[in-house]
N, C-alpha and C positions, 0 to 999 in steps of 0.2 A: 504494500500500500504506500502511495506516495504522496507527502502534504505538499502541496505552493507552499511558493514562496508569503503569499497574501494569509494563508491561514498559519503558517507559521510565525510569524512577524505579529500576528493577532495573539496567537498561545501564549507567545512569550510578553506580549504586554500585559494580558490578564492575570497570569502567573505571578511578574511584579506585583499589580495589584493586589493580587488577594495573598502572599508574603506579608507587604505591605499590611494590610488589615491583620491578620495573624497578627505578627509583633507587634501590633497600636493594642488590640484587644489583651495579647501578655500583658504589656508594660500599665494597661490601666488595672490590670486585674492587681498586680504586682502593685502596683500605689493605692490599692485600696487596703490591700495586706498592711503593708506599710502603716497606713495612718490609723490604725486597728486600735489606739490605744484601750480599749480593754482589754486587749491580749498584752503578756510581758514584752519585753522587746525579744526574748529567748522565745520565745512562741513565736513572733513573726519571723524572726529571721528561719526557724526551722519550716514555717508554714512556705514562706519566700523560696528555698532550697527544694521543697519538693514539690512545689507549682511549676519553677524551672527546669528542675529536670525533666517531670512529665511533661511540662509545652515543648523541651527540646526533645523529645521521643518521639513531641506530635508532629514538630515541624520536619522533624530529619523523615518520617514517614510518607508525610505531606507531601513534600515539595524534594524530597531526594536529597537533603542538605545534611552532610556529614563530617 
């Protein structure tokens, strides 16, 4: 199967895109952890640690990024 060059060019813009969204949606998630003060600062930072690692599982999955 073979893509153009037009639908190719298009993939790789949306791809951007939605990368792009991916890490906007981490890093808000991640400053909401952050500002948690109910939680210790020992609770966010471990909460922080494995929202990270799980988004970087989702994205390396996602988007082929390793």
């Amino acid at each position: 199967m073979s893509i153009s060059d037009s639908d190719w060019k298009r993939y790789n813009e949306l791809s951007e895109l939605a990368l792009e969204r991916f890490c906007q949606g981490v890093l808000s998630d991640a400053q909401t952890v952050a500002q948690n003060e109910v939680l210790s600062a020992h609770a966010r930072y471990r909460t922080l640690y494995r929202l990270m690692r799980d988004r970087d599982k989702s994205l390396a999955m996602a988007f082929n990024v390793g």
